[in-house]
N, C-alpha and C positions, 0 to 999 in steps of 0.2 A: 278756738275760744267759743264757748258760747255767747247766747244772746243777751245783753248785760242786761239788770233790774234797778228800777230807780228805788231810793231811799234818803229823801229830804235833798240835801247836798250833796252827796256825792253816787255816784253811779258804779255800779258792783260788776266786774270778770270774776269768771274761774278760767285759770290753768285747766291745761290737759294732761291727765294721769303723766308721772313719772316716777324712777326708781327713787324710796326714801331715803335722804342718806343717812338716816338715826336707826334703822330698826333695819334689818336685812328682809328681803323677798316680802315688803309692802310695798303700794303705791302711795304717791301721796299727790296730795290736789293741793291748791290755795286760793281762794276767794282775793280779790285784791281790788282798791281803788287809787285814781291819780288825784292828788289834794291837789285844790286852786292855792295859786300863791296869796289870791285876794279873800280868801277865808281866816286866815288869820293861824295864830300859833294854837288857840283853842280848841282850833279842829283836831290836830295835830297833837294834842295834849291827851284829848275824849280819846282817840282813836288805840293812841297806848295803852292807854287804862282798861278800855277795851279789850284789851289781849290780842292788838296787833303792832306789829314790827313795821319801821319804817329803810325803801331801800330809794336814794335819794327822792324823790317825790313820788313815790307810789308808797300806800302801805297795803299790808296785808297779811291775812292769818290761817291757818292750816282748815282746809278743810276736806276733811279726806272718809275718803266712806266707807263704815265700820270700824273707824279706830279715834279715838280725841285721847293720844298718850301725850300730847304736845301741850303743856301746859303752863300759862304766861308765869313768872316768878320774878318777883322782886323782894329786897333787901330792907329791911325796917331799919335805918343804918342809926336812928340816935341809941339803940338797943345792942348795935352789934357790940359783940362781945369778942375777941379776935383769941383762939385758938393756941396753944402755945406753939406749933409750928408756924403759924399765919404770924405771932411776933416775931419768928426767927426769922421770916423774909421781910419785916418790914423792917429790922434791925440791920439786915444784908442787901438793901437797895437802901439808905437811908442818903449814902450819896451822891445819889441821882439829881441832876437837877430838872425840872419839871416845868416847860411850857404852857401854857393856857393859851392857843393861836385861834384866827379865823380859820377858816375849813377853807382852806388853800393848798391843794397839791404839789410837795415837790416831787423830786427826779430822785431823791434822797430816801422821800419816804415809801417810794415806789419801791426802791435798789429793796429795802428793808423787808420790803412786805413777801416781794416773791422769793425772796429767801426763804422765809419764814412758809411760803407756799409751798413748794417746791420739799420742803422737810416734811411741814406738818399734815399738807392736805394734798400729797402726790398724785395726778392723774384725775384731780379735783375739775371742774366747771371754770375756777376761779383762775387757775396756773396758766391760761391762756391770756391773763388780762395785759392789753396794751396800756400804757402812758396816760394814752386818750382814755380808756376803762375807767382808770382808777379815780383821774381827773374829775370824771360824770359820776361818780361815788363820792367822791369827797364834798365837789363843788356844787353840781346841779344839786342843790335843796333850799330851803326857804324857812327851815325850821330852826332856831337858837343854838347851832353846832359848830361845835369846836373840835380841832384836833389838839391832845394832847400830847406834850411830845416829851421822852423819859430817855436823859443823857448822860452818859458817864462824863464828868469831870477830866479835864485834861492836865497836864501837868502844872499848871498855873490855877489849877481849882474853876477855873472858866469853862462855856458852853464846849464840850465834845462830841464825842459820840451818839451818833442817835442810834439804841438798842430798843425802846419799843414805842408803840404812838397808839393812842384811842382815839378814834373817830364816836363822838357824843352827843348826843341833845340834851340841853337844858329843858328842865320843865318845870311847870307851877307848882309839882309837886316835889320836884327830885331832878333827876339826871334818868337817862336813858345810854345807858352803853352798846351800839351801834355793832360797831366791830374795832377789834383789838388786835394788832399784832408784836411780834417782837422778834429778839436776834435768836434762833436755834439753838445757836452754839454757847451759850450760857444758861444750861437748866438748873444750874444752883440756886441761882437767883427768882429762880420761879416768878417772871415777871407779870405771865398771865395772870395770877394770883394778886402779886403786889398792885398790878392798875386797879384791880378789884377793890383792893383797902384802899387805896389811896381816893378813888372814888366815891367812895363810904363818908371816909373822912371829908372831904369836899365838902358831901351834902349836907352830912352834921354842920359841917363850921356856915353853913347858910341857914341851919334854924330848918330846912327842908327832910321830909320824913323818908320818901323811896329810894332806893335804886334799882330801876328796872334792868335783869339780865336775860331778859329776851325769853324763849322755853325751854322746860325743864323735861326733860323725856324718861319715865320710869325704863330704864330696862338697857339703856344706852349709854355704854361708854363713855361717847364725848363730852353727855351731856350732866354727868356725877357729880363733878365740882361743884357746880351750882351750889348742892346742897349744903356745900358746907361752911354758906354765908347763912348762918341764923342770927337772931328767928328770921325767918323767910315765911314769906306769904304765896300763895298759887289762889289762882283764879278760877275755881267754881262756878259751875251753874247758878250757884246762889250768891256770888260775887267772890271778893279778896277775903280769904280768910287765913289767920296765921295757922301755921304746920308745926305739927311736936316733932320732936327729931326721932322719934320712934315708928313714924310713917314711912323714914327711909332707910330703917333696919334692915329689909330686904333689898336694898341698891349696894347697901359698901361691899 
């Protein structure tokens, strides 16, 4: 690490280069700081807006030398407009029953998650994570977060199955969705998708304008979906400005 720099309250690291995982044969760095639990949720609010990501009490945001394709995007959700396949999944998870929990780890949502590893992000950072890992992700934070948790009905139309869970921050403005997982073996259900609207919806029915999904990467696979919560806004040099969907003609 380098030598950190002070700025008001909080104190700045950079990371040492690594392999990107959005864009093949770049490195990438990230600037990052530890938020005091005695700063409050404001700190934590600015920082998002900011265009950076939080991973349990550290946040931080890309900063990598000669490239800024990492760019923060959030959902203007009282405007979303949902897509005629995007109703088709929300008509096809309508079953689901839906948790709103404390950010409490179980063994449940663990089984769920490295499945979901293991498929989706193989030979990933993450596919090593212990119990005790996941535990210090969920729980170590201080910030308004909730695990969501998204269950198939059992034959008594009662709590079942747990097929996928968001890990969330509540914010002044909106919601921040953290990370998301789900069951593999069900991609009809496009559930990645569905926490997506159903998060949206959340916000609307709070009178609250964002939903922050983290960054949007021109040129990168994982990172395409995104776009196709409109209108969506990215964060410019010159702050959040909304996006015509014509800027990401060259991504489909």
């Amino acid at each position: 690490m380098s030598h950190p720099f002070q700025s008001q309250q909080l104190q700045f690291y950079m990371t040492r280069p690594a392999p990107c995982p959005y864009l093949d044969g770049l490195q990438e760095r990230k600037v990052f700081a530890h938020l005091d639990p005695l700063a409050g949720p404001g700190m934590h609010d600015a920082m998002i807006r900011a265009g950076f990501r939080r991973s349990q009490n550290v946040v931080y945001r890309p900063a990598c030398e000669g490239c800024d394709a990492c760019i923060s995007a959030r959902v203007l959700a009282g405007r979303f407009e949902p897509s005629r396949s995007q109703r088709r999944t929300w008509r096809r998870n309508r079953d689901l029953r839906v948790e709103e929990k404390p950010a409490e780890a179980t063994r449940e949502q663990f089984q769920l998650l490295k499945r979901y590893l293991d498929h989706r992000h193989p030979g990933g950072g993450m596919t090593e994570m212990t119990f005790g890992d996941y535990a210090a992700m969920t729980e170590e934070i201080w910030a308004r977060t909730r695990v969501f948790e998204y269950r198939l009905p059992d034959e008594d139309g009662q709590r079942g199955r747990l097929i996928a869970a968001a890990l969330s921050d509540w914010m002044s403005d909106g919601i921040s969705m953290v990370y998301s997982y789900f069951d593999p073996d069900l991609p009809a259900r496009s559930l990645g998708g569905f926490m997506i609207q159903h998060h949206i919806e959340m916000t609307r029915r709070r009178g609250l304008p964002h939903v922050y999904l983290g960054y949007w990467v021109p040129g990168s696979p994982k990172m395409r979906y995104k776009q196709d919560y409109q209108p969506l806004e990215l964060l410019r040099p010159g702050g959040w400005a909304e996006i015509d969907e014509n800027e990401f003609s060259g991504e489909t």
